[in-house]
N, C-alpha and C positions, 0 to 999 in steps of 0.2 A: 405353180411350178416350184419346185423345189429351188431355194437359195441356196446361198454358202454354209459351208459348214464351219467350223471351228478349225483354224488352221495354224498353221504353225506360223510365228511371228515374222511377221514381215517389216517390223518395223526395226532400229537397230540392233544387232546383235548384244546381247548383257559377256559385258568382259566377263571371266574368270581368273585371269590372272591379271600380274602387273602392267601398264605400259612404260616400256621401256622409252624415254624424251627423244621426240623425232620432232624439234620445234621448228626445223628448218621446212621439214617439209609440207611441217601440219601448215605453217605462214604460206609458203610457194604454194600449195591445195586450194587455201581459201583464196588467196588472190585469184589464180586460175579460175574458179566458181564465178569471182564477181566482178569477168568482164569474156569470159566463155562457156557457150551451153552445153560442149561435150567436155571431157577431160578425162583421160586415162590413164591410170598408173600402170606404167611397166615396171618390166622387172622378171629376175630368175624367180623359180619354185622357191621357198620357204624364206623371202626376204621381207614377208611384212607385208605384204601388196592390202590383203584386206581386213587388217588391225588397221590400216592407215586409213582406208579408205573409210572405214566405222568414225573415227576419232575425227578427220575434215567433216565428212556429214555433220555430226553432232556438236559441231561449232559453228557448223552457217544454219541448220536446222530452224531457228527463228526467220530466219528473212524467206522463207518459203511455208508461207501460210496453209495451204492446202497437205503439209505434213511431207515429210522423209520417208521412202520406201526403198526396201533390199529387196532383190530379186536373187537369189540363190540359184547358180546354173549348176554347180558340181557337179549335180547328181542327174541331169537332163545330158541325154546324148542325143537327140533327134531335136532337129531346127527347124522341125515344124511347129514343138513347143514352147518353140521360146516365147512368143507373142502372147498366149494363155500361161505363162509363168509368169510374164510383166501385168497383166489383165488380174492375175490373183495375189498377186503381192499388193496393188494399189485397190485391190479390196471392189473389184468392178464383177459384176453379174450380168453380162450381153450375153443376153436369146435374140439377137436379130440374126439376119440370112446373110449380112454382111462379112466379107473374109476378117477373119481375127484382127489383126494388123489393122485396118478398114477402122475397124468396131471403136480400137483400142483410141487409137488418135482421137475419134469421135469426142467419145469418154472424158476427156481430157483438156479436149481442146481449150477452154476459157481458166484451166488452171495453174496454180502455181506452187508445182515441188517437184522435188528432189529424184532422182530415181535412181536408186545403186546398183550397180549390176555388175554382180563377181564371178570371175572365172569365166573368163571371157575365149580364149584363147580356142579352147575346143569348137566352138559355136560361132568362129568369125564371123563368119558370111552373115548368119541368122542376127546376131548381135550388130553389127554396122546398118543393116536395114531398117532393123526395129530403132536405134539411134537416128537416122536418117526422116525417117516414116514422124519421128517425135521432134522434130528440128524442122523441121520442112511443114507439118502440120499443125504444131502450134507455137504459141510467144512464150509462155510461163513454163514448160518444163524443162529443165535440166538435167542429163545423162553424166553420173560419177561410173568410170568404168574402170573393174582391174583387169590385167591381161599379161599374157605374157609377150605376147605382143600387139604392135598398133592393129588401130581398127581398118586404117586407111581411108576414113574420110577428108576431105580438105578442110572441112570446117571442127578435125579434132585438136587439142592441144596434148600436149602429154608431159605427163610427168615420170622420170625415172628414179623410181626406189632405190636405191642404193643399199649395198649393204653397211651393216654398223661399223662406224669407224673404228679403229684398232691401235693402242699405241705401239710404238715398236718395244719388243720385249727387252733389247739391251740399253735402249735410254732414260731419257729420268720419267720414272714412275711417281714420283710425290703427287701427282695428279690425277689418278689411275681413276679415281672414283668419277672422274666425270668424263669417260667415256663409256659409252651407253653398251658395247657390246661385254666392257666387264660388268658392268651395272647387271645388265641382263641375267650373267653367268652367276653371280654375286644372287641374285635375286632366287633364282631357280632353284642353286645349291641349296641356299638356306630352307627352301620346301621341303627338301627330303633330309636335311642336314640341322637339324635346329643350331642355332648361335655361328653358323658360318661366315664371314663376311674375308672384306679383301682386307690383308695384312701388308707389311713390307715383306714377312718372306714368302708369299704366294702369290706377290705378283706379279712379277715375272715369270712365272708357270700358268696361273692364266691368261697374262698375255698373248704368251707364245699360243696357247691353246686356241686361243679365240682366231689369233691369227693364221694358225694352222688351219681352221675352217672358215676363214677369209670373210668373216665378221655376218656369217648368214645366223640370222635369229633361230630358225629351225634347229640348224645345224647344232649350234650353242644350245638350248633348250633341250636337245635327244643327249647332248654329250652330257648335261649338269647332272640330268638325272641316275645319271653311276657314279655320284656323288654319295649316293648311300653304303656302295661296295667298295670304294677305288678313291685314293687320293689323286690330286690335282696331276702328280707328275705320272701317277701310272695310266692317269686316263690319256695324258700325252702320252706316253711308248706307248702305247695297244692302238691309238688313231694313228700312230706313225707306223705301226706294223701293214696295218687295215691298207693307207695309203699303200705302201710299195708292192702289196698285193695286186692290187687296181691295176697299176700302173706299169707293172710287172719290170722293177726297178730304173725305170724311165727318168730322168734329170728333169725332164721339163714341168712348168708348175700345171698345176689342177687347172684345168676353170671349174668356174664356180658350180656348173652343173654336176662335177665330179665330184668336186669338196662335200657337196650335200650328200649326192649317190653314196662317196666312202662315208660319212656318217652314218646315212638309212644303212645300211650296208654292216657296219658295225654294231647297232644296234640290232639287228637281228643276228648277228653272229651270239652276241650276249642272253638272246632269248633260249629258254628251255627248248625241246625239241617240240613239244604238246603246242608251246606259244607260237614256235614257227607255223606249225602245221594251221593252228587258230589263223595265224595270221593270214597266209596263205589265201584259208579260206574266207573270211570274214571278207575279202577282194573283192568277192560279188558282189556285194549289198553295194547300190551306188548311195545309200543315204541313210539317218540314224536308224538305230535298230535296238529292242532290247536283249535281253538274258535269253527269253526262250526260242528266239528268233536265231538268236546265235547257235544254242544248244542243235537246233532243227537244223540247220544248215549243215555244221560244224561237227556232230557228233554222228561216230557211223552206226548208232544203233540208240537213237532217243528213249526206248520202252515206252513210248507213250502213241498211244493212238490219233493223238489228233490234238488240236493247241489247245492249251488253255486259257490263257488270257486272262485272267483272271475271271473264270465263271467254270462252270465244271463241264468236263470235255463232252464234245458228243458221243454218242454212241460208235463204236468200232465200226459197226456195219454200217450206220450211216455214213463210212468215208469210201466202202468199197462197191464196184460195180453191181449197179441192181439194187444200191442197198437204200436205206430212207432217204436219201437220196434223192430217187427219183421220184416220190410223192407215192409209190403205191398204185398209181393210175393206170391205164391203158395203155400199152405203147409206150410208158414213162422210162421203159428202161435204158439207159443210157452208158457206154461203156465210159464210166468215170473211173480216172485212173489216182488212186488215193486224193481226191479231189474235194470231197463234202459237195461231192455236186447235187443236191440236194432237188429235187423237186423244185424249182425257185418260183414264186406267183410274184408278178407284180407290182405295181400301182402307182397311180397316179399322183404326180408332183402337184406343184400352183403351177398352173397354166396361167394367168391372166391375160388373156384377150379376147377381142369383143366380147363376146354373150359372158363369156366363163368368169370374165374379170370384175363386171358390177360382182357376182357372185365371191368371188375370189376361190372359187374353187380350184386354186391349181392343186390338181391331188396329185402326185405320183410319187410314194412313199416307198419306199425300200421295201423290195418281194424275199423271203426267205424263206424255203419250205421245211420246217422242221418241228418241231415241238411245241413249237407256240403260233409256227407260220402254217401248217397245212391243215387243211378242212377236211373232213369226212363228207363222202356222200352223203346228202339226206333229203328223204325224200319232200317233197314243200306238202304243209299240210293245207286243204281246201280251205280256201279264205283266210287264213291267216298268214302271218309273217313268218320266213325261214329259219328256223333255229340255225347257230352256227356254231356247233359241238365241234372239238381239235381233237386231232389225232395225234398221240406223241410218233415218234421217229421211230420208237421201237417195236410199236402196232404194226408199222408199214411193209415191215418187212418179217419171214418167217423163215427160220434154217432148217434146210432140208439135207440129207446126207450126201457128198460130195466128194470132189476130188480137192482134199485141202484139209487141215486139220480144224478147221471151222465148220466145214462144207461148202453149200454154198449158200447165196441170199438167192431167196424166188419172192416174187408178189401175191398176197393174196387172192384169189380171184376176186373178181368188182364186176358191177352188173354193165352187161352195154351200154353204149350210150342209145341216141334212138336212132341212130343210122344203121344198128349193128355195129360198130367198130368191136375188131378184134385183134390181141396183141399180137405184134410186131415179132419177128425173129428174134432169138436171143441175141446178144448184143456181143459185138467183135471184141477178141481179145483184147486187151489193153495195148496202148500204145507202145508202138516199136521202137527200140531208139535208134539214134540218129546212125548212118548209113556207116561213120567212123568217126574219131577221136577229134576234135576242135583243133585245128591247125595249129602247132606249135608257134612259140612265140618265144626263142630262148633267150634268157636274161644275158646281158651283158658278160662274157668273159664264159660262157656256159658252153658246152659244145653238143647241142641239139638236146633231146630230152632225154628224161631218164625212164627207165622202167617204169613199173606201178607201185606204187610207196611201199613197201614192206612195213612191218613189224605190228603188234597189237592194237584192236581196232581202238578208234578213240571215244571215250562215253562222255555223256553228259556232264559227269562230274567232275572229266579231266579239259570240257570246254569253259566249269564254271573257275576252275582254277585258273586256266589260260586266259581268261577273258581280266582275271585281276591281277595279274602278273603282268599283263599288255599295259594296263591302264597304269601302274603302278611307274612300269617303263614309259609312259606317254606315249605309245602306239595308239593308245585308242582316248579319245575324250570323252568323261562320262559329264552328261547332262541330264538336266529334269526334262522329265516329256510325261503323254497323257498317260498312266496307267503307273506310273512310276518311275524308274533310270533307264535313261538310254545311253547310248554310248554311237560315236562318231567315230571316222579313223578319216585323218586329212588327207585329199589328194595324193600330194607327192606318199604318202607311204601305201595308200590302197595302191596308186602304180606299181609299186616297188611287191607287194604282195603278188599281185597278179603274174610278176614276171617269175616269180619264184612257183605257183600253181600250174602254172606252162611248162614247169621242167619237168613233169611227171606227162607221159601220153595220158592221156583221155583224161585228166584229174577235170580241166575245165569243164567241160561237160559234163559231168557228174553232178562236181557241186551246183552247176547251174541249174540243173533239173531238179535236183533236190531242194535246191530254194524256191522254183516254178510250185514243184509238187506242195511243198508247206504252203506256199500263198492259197494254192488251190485248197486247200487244208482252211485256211484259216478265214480265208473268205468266204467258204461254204459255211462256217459254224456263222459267220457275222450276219450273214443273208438267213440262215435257219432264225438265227433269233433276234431279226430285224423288228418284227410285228411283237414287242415286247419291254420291256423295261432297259435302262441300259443305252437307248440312244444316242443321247448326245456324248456318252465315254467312246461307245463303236465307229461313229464317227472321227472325233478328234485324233484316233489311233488310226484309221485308215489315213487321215489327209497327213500324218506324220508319217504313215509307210510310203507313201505315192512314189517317192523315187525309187522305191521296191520294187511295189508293181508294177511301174513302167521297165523296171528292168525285168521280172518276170513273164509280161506281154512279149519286147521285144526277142529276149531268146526262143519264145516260141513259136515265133512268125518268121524269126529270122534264120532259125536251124531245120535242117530236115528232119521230116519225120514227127514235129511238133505241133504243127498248126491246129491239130484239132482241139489241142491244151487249150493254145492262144485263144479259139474262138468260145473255147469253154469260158475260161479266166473273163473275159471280155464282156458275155454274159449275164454271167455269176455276179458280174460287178454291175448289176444294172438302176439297183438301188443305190449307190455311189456315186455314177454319172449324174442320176439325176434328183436322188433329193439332198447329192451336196452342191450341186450349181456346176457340174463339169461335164455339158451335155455337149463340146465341142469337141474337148478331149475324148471324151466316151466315143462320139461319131468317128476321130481318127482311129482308134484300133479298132472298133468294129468291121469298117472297111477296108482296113488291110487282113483281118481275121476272114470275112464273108468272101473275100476275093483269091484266098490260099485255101477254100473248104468250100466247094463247089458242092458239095454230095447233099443229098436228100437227109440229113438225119436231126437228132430231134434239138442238138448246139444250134445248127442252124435256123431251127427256127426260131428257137428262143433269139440267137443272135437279128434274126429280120424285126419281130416285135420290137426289143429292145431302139436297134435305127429309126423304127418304124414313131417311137414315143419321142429319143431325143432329136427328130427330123422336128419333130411337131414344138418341140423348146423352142428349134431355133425358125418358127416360121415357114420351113418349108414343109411347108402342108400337101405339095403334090407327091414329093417321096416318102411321107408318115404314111398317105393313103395305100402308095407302091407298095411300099416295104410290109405295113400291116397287112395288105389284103393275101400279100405271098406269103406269108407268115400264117394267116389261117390257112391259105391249102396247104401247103405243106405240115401241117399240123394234122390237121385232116387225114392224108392221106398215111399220115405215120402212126393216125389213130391216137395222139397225144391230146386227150382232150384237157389236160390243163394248161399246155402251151397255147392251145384254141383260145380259151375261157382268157388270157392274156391279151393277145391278137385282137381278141372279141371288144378290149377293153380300150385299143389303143383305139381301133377304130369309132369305138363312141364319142369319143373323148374331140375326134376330129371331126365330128357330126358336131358336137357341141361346138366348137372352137368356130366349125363354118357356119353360125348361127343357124342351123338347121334344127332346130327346138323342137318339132314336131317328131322329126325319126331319131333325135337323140333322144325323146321320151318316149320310143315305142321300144331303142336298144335298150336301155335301162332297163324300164318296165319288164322287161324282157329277162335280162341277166338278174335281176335281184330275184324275181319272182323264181325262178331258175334253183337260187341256192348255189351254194359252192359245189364246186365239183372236186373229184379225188385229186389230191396236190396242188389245189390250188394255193395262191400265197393266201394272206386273211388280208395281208396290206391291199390286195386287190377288192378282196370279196369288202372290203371298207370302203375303196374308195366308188367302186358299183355304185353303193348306197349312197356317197358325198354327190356324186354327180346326178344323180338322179332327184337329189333335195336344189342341187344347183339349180338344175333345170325347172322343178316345178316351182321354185323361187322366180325365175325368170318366165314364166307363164302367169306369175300373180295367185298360182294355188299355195300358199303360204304354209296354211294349216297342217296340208299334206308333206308338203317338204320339213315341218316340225316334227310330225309322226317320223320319219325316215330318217331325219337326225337321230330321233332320241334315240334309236334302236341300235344305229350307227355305233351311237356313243357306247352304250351298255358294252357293245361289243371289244371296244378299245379299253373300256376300264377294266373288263376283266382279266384283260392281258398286260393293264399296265401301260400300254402301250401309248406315244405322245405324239408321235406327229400325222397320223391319219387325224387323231383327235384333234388337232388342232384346225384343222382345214375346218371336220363337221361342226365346231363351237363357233367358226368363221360364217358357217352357214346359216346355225343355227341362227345366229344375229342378225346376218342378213334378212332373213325369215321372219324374225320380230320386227324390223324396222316396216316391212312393208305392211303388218298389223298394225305398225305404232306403238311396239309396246317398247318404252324406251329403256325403260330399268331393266328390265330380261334383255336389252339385247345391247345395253352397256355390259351390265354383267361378263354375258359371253364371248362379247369383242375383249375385254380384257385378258377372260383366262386366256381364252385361243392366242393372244399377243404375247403374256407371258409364256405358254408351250414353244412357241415360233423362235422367240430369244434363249428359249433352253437350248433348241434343235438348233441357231443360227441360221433361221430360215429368214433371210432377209427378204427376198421377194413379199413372204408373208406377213412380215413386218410389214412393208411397205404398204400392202394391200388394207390389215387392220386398221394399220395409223389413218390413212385415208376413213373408214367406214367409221370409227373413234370419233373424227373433224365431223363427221355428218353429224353424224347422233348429238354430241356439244352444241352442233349448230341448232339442231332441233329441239335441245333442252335448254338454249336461253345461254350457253356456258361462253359466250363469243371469244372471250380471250382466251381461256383455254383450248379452244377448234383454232384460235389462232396459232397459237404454239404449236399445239399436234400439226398443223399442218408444214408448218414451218420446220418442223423435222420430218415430215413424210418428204416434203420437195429432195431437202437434202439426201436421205436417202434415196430417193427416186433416179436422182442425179448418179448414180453409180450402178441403173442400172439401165433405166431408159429417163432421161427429164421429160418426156413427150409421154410418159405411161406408156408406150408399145399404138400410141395414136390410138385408143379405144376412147370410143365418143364416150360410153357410159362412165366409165372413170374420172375423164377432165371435165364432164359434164358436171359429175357429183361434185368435183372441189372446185369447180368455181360457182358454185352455186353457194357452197359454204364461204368463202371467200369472201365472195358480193354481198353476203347477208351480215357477216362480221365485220367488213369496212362501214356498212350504214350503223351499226349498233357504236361500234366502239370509235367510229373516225381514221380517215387512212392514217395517219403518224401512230397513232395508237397500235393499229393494225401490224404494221411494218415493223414494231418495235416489240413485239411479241414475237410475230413469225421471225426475224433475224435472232429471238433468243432460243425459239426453239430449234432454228438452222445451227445456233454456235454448239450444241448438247452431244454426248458424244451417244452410241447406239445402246448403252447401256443405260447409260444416264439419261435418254429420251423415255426409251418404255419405263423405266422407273417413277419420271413424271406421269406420264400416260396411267398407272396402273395406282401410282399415289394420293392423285388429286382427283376427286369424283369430279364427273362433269356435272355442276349444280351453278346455276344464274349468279351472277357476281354483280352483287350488287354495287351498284359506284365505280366510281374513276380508283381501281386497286387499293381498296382499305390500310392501311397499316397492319402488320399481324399483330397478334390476339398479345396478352401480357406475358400471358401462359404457355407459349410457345416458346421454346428456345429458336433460337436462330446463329445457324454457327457457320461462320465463315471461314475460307479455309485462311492460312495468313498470308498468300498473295492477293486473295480477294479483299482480306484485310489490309493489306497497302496502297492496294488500288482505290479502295474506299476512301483513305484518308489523303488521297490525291486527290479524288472528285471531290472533296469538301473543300479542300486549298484553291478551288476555283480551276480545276488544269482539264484541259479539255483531249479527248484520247490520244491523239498523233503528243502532245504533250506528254501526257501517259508515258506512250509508247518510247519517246526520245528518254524522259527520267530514266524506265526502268532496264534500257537497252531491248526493247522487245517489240516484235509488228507491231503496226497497227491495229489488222484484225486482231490477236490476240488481246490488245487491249478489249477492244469492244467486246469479244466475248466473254471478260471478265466484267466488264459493266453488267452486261444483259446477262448473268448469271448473279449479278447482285441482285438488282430489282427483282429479278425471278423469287430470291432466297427470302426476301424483304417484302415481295407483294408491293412494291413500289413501280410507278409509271414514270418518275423523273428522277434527276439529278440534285435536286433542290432536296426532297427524298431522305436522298442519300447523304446530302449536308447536315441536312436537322437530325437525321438517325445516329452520325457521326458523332456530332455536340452533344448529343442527353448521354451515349455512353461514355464520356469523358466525364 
């Protein structure tokens, strides 16, 4: 079954700017931590809540062994996900049937860390549960929460942010520099002001300044940077003007909600008009986003067909109704509304359980039908194996003369299938839009909305200038993300955008669709050219967009007139669900998609197979079988036969999963011998053949399941293609071990490991490292099977510690286990597997793929002379502690740091040293002196 993908840091945020000294509160934080398990920072919009909460974390960060994790709500508005947002920040992969929440505590339960969770306010309810749910179910984790307000638990603590103190502007200033809200001002000016600092005669002008926005960091921070245009006192009159505007010349003081409000407020007054209008729109996006993401959204006329992303765009007609698209097939036609709805095929993730899991076949790879993803009819030649020739995107479709300066796109004719099926009605015009204008929301002091924006339309080139005029203002935060710069825009000012897009009727709804329509856009090309080189980039850039797309699902499900986008998007995204590890998530918008699109057509069906695969992730196996077998009639009867050839896939797969060996090798046999059919994905038409090598692997026909590999593979090298391949290299080994050939099926258990850690396929990780420990075991390597195994546990531990209770799996490592306790001696044993449990997942397959498994002669040699051996210079302190006689909690108290942390720095020595004691490590110590 498909792992995790490469995702966006969950671990603490990397400053970019200064911190301005908040020593009182970082002290009152960590007390709070270390004698309460919840703790909340309150506090207004832009006062610092989660700079503070970063900076406490990464002070107690040591006394919680099992690591610090950030949970990022900003860009989540549904509190169904809050529990799969805390589940993927601490890095957990649950496919059981258990409710999320359920799953999570599970996970968790014997550990000990940290869990931050920001931006709390919006999510209460969701956020006080999941706090609850982790307090109540186990002893080691600790909830750090920011909010604006309490959670309302009895067992919370809280702490209140305050804003930066402020001296008064008419008293003595000699001391000015050690308050932190001029510090701050002081700090920001000098970024856009080279050589500025505080003087005697500006300080009283910043004072006043600072105090006039009542010491909010935000507030300070938006104002410094007119620091490039505006001296100190003009930036005072123009905020003093701003104010009596607001307040529409009212005596009484601001609260601090205002204070900000007239800052954001200001700051867009000072924007261009192109910037406002960027700004406005850029409101949609609930999370980072780059350059062409913005142009798409933002520009009312991109000239561009379809994203790029950096690879070259699809074909025009691949994005419009009828066009490559839909695979070319039968019935394939699909009213895709500038979508890249693409023909989409399949395939199988890692599945592992029972039968599938000795195998490790979890195939379900990312399906994309397009240039590299869809297959040609061909017909199987007698007695031999299937060619599987591609069709580009541009074959599929053929222009015929029309109503439209294009024409239109028709399908070639293609032969029946053998039932006769014949194409389907042309396909419904494109989606209607919504019945009227998104309900007004007028900003503060606004008096209902305005017309429709006037004046020239805005291009691409006038969104790339906007976007660095925003940034330049600090509207927007540019940061590194996968593919290149991203850019973020904080809470309080995307609020403050959105109420400014509400002052136009219909503007909301516009841009929202037109960010829908681009995701539809740009996930059909990532689905076309899934089955291909480029992987683990397509990935990292989807799990960076997810608060995108979930903001593109929801306005589709949630506006009229949308739903059938929604269940398209939903789909489309089926190789996302499930070979990046989000087969819960995926099942919630599908069943709100499936449940707003009752209708026979051919989203639908792809949407039932898709439930029909991630039912099967998460164990329930009676709704995969529902969901699939409805999925092929309705296929059927739409004459779609590569959504069938789909359906067809999911349903073996749960033959195979119900150890049903015999009719999962008569469907196989069956669909390979078959050949691909028109639109099918090729991730599918691969993984046919992965399961089918599974299976005769698990019948003991070895030889034949090598044949089926190999042919597998050929198929994926030509396309470049890594994560089908990696399942079949999985097999392939498996497939040697049961000949015994150990060197072929080390060999292939490593590359398949190595591709796995390309893709972040941790499930598959977890499956190899186990198959690795056999093979060690059976080549004499016992302490290296001990290590492997000792980081297969650990990673197992984040996904299931039980392996999913498959006898063949815990059968296989305790077999290796009990064979490496008798060779090497339990202590010996223990002290390997705890070093390969301390390694981190990079640095485990690194070992894994480093050290051949070869018999180790003796009680751990000394390395060779001719080796270097280099230690990092903590392991180098720790070394010259263990020689001084200090034994780890000793360690630990010297260096200020856990215990475990000690030991994993011992058992990372010996590892580095080939050494099995401490004594070892003393005499290694002395001769380098």
């Amino acid at each position: 079954m498909g792992g995790s993908a490469p995702r966006r840091d969950h671990q603490l945020p990397v400053e970019t700017t200064s911190f301005v000294d908040r020593r009182g509160e970082l002290t009152q934080g960590r007390e709070l931590l270390a004698r309460a398990r919840l703790v909340t920072l309150t506090g207004p919009g832009g006062v610092g809540k989660t700079r503070l909460a970063a900076r406490v974390a990464a002070r107690v960060q040591r006394a919680f062994p099992d690591g610090v994790r950030f949970v990022h709500l900003s860009g989540l508005h549904d509190p169904a996900l809050v529990p799969l947002a805390a589940a993927d920040a601490l890095g957990l992969h649950d496919h059981s049937a258990q409710p999320p929440l359920d799953a999570l505590v599970e996970q968790v339960r014997d550990r000990r860390l940290l869990l931050v969770v920001d931006n709390c306010e919006h999510l209460a309810g969701a956020c006080a549960r999941l706090a609850a749910a982790l307090l109540h179910g186990t002893e080691g984790v600790r909830v750090l929460a920011t909010s604006r307000h309490r959670l309302g638990l009895t067992e919370e603590h809280l702490l209140e942010v305050r804003p930066l103190p402020v001296p008064d502007p008419d008293g003595d200033l000699s001391a000015a520099e050690g308050y932190p809200a001029l510090t701050l001002f002081a700090d920001r000016a000098a970024a856009v002001l080279p050589g500025f600092r505080l003087t005697p005669d500006n300080r009283a002008s910043v004072a006043r300044l600072c105090s006039r926005l009542d010491g909010l960091p935000l507030a300070i921070e938006l104002a410094a940077v007119r620091m490039r245009v505006l001296d100190v006192d003009q930036l005072l009159d123009r905020l003093d003007d701003r104010y009596r505007f607001l307040t529409t010349g009212s005596p009484a003081a601001l609260p601090r909600h205002q204070t900000l409000r007239a800052a954001v407020a200001w700051s867009h007054d000072l924007c261009t008009a192109p910037e406002q209008l960027v700004w406005a729109r850029l409101s949609v996006l609930a999370g980072s986003f780059d350059l062409e993401t913005a142009e798409a959204v933002c520009a009312d006329d991109t000239g561009e067909p379809g994203p790029r992303r950096g690879r070259s765009p699809a074909p025009a007609e691949a994005l419009l109704p009828g066009g490559a698209g839909t695979g070319g097939v039968p019935g394939g036609a699909r009213p895709d509304v500038a979508s890249g709805g693409a023909r989409f095929d399949d395939g199988p993730g890692e599945r592992a359980l029972p039968m599938q899991v000795l195998a490790g076949t979890v195939t379900l790879p990312p399906l994309g039908g397009g240039s590299r993803n869809v297959a040609l009819p061909v017909p199987a030649p007698a007695g031999g194996p299937v060619p599987l020739p591609v069709m580009r995107p541009e074959s599929l479709i053929t222009p015929s003369p029309g109503s439209g300066p294009g024409g239109t796109l028709t399908r070639p004719p293609c032969a029946q299938g053998p039932e006769g099926v014949t194409l389907p009605p042309p396909p419904p015009p494109p989606l209607p839009e919504p019945a009227g204008p998104a309900t007004p929301s007028p900003a503060a002091g606004a008096a209902g909305t305005w017309p429709a924006r006037p004046g020239p339309a805005l291009r691409a080139d006038d969104v790339l200038d906007a976007v660095a005029g925003l940034v330049d203002k600090s509207v927007l935060c540019r940061e590194p993300g996968p593919g290149g710069v991203r850019y973020r825009m904080l809470d309080t000012l995307r609020q403050y955008g959105l109420e400014q897009l509400r002052r136009t009727a219909g503007e909301e709804g516009a841009v929202r669709r037109r960010q829908r329509d681009w995701t539809l856009r740009w996930v059909g090309e990532c689905e076309r050219g899934w089955f291909g080189p480029g992987q683990p980039e397509t990935v990292a850039r989807l799990r960076a967009d997810r608060d995108n797309l979930r903001a593109a699902l929801d306005f589709s499900l949630s506006t009229p007139g949308e739903a059938l986008a929604g269940l398209r998007l939903a789909g489309t995204l089926w190789f996302y669900w499930h070979a990046c590890g989000a087969p819960r998530e995926g099942l919630y918008w599908l069943d709100r998609a499936l449940a707003a699109n009752p209708e026979p057509t051919p989203e639908r069906a792809r949407g039932l197979w898709v439930a029909g695969l991630l039912a099967a992730a998460t164990q329930d196996f009676p709704r995969g079988r529902r969901d699939a077998g409805d999925a092929l009639a309705l296929a059927r009867v739409l004459g779609d036969t590569a959504e069938a050839a789909h359906a067809e896939y999911v349903i073996g797969v749960l033959r195979l999963f119900g150890d049903d060996l015999p009719g999962a090798l008569r469907h196989f046999e069956t669909t390979v011998a078959r050949g691909p059919v028109p639109g099918q994905h090729l991730s599918v038409v691969g993984l046919d053949q992965v399961e089918l090598a599974c299976t005769l692997g698990f019948l003991g026909e070895a030889d034949r399941a090598v044949e089926v590999c190999e042919r597998a593979l050929g198929l994926c090298e030509r396309h470049g293609e890594q994560w089908v391949r990696s399942y079949v290299l999985r097999i392939l080994a498996l497939a040697h071990t049961v000949r015994r050939d150990w060197a072929p099926a080390e060999r292939h258990a490593r590359e398949a490991l190595r591709l796995k850690l390309a893709v972040h396929d941790v499930i598959g990780i977890a499956l190899t490292l186990d198959l690795l420990a056999s093979i060690a075991t059976e080549r004499g390597a016992h302490r290296h099977a001990a290590v492997l195994l000792g980081g297969a546990d650990r990673v197992w531990a984040d996904i299931d510690a039980a392996r999913w209770g498959a006898r063949t799996l815990n059968s296989a490592r305790k077999d290796s286990e009990e064979r490496a306790c008798r060779a090497l001696g339990r202590d010996a044993f223990e002290q390997a597997h705890r070093r390969g449990g301390s390694l981190g997942l990079a640095e485990l397959v690194g070992h894994a793929l480093q050290e051949p498994a070869r018999p180790h002669p003796g009680e751990s040699p000394a390395p060779h002379d001719d080796t270097p051996v280099r230690l990092t210079p903590r392991e180098t302190e720790v070394a010259r502690l263990v020689a001084e006689g200090l034994a780890n909690q000793q360690i630990a108290d010297r260096l200020v740091i856990a215990r475990r942390t000690a030991e994993g720095h011992v058992e990372r020595i010996l590892s580095k040293l080939g050494f099995s004691n401490r004594s070892q490590i003393a005499a290694w110590v002395t001769a380098q002196r």
